[in-house]
C-alpha positions in Angstrom: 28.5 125.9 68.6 28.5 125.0 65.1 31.3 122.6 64.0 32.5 122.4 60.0 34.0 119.0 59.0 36.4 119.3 55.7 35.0 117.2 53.4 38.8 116.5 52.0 40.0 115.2 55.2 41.1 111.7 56.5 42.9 109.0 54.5 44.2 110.2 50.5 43.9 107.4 47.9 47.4 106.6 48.3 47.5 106.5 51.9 44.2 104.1 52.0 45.6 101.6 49.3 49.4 101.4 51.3 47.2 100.4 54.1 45.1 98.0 52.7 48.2 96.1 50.9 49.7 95.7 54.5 46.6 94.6 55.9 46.1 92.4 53.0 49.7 90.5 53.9 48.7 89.7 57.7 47.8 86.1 58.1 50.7 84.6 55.5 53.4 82.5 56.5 55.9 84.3 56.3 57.5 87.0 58.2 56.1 91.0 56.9 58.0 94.0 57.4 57.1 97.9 56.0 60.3 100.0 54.6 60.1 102.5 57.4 56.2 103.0 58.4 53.7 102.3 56.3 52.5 105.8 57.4 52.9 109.0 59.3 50.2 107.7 61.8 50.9 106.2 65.2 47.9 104.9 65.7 47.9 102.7 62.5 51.7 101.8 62.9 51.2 100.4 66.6 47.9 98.5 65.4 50.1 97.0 62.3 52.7 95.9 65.4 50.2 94.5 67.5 49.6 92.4 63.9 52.9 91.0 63.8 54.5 93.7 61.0 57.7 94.9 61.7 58.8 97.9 60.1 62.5 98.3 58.8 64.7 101.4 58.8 67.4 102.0 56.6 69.2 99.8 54.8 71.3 98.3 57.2 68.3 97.0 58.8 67.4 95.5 55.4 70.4 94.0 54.5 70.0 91.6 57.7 66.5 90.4 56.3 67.0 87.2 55.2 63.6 85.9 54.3 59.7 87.4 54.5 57.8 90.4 52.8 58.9 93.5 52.6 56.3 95.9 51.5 57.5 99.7 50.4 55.6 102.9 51.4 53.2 105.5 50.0 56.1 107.5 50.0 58.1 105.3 48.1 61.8 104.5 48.1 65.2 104.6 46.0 65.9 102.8 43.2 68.6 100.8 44.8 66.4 99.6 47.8 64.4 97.6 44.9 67.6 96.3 43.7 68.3 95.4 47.4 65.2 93.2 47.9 65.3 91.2 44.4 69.1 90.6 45.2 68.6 89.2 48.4 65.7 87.3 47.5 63.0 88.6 49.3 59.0 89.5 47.9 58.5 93.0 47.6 54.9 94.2 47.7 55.0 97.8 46.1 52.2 100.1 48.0 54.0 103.4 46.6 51.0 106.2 45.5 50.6 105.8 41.7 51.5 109.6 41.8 53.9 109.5 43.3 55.4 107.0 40.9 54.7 109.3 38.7 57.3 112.0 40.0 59.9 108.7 39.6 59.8 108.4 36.5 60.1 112.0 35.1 63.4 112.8 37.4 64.5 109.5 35.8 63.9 110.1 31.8 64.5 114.2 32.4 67.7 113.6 33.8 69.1 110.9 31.7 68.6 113.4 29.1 71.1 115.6 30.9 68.7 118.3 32.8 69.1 119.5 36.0 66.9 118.3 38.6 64.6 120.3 41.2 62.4 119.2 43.5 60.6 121.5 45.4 59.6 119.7 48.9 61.1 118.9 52.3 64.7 118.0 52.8 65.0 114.5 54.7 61.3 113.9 54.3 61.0 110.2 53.0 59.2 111.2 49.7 61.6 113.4 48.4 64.7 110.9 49.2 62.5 108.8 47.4 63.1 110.6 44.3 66.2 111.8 44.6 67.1 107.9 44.2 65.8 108.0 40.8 67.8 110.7 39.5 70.7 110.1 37.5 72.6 113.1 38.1 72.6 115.0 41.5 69.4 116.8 42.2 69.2 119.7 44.1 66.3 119.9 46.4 64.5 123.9 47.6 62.2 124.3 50.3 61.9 128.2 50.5 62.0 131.3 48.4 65.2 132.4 49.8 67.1 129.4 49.1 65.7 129.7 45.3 66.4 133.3 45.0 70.5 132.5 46.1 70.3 129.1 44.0 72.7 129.3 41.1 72.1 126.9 38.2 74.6 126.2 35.5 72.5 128.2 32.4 74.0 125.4 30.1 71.8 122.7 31.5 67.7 122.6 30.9 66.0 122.8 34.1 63.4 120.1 35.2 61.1 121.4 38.1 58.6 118.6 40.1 57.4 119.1 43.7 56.9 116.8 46.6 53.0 115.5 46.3 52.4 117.3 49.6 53.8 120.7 49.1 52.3 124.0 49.9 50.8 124.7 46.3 51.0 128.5 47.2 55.1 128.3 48.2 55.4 125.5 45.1 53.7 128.5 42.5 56.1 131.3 44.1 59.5 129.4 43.7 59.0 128.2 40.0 58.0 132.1 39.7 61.1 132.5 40.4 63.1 130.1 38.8 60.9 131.2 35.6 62.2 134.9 36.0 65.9 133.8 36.5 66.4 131.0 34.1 64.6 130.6 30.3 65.2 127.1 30.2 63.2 125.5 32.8 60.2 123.2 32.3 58.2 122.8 35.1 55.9 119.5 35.9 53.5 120.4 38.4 52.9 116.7 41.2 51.5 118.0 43.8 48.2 115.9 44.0 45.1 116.9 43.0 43.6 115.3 46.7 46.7 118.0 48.3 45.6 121.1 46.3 42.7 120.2 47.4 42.4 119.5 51.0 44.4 122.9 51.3 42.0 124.9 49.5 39.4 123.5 51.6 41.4 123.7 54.9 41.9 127.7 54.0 38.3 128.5 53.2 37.0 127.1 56.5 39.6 128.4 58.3 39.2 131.7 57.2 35.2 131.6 58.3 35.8 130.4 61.7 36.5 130.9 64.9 38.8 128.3 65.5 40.1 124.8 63.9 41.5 121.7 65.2 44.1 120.4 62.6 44.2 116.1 63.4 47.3 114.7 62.0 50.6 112.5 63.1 53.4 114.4 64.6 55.4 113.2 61.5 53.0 114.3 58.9 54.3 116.7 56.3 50.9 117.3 54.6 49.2 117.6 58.2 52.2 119.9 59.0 51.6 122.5 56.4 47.5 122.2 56.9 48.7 123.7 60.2 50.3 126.4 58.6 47.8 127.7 56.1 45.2 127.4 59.1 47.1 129.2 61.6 47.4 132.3 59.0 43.7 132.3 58.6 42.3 131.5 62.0 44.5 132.4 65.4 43.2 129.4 67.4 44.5 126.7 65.2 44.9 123.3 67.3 47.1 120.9 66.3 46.5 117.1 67.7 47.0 113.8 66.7 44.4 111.9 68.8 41.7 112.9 71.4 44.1 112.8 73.9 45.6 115.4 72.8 42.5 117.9 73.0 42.7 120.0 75.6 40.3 123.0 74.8 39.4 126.0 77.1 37.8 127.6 74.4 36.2 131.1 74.3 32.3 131.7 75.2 32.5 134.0 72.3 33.5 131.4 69.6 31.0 129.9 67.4 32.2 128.1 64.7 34.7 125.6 65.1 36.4 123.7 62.0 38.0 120.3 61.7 40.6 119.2 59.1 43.0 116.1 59.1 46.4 115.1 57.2 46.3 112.4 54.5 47.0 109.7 56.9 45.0 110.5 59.3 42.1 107.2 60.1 38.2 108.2 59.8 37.7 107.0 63.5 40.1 109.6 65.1 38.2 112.4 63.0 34.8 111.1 64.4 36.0 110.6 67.9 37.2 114.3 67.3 33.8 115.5 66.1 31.3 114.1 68.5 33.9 115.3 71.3 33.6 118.4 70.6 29.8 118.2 69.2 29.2 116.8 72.8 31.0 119.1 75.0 31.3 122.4 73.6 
């Protein structure tokens, strides 16, 4: 059986420099903790533990730290849990991706200026309460089609679009089609990542020229989540796992081709274990 590899799979830029700032922190004096995990990947977050980092969630857990590192997310955080750390006098090590950064400061200068805010990505999912913190007004935040084909916007107001960095580019194009066919005043700044479009495009094309693919990711990965989804319309055994232990295979005599794929935080090693697994045994 042959076995296809995405080339755009495994750790993202922003993913492998969050890391490397945590790792970078073990060894000093004083006590580190992550704002929520450094990552969607269990296997890296129990590691980190094992190190002596502690990872805080929410800001009641924060507001009891009383001396140490705290070290903020690729997914980055509010505004106001910045203003938390300096006022309680506590070093913050900032590991947010550059891009998504990025997305911070448009909401920030658009909507001082008075426009309305969308962002196109997944309600609750750390990134996108991320920006909503930067926002000066109340942003609204769309996941679907349907829910921006009932949105109403007030037509007085400019409309600012940005996405989540992980979104589906496919559903992100569609909705601002839609907003664009409603409303005349909307300006749209397009953040999915360039390593996202990417690593979708990729994930699609092998899916769609094999007989089935194995999707490696972290339960709570959004990016890993929707790799899932694109594969699974292209290929009808899609597997999704987060380690080898989760690969249980009775696969067909009659496949193959099998293609592999991993999320953005998602550690080389688990993708090779994967590989020669299946390499091995199949």
């Amino acid at each position: 059986m042959e076995v296809i590899v995405a080339k755009k799979s495994g750790f993202c830029f922003g993913v492998k420099r969050a890391v490397e700032k945590v790792y970078e922190q073990i060894g000093s004096k004083s006590p580190i903790y992550t704002y929520g995990p450094i990552i969607h990947n269990e296997e890296v977050v129990n590691d980190l533990a094992e190190k002596g980092v502690r990872v805080i969630e929410g800001e009641d857990a924060l507001s009891q730290v009383t001396e140490g590192t705290i070290i903020i997310r690729s997914h980055g955080v509010e505004k106001r849990i910045y203003d938390m750390i300096e006022k309680q006098g506590l070093e913050c090590v900032d590991a947010t991706c550059p891009f998504v950064k990025r997305i911070h400061k448009i909401v920030s200068d658009e909507s001082e200026k008075g426009k309305q805010i969308i962002i196109v990505g997944n309600p609750g999912h750390p990134e996108v309460e991320g920006i909503k913190g930067w926002c000066h007004n109340t942003p609204n935040v769309i996941e679907t089609v349907q829910e921006a084909e009932n949105f109403e916007a007030d037509e007085e107001k400019q409309i600012c679009i940005v996405s989540q960095t992980t979104f589906n580019y496919k559903k992100f194009e569609d909705i601002v089609e839609i907003f664009k066919k409603k409303y005349y005043n909307v300006i749209v700044a397009n953040t999915i990542c360039n390593a996202t479009e990417e690593r979708q495009a990729e994930a699609r094309e092998i899916a769609s020229s094999v007989d089935a693919m194995i999707v490696i990711g972290g339960k709570h990965s959004s990016n890993t989540r929707k790799l899932y989804e694109i594969c699974s319309r292209e290929c009808e055994h899609t597997y999704y796992i987060q380690t080898l232990d989760d690969l249980h295979l009775e696969l067909p005599k009659s496949i193959r081709m099998l293609g592999i794929t991993a999320g953005a935080s998602t550690p080389n090693n688990i993708i090779e274990e994967v590989q020669n697994y299946v390499r091995i045994n199949f």
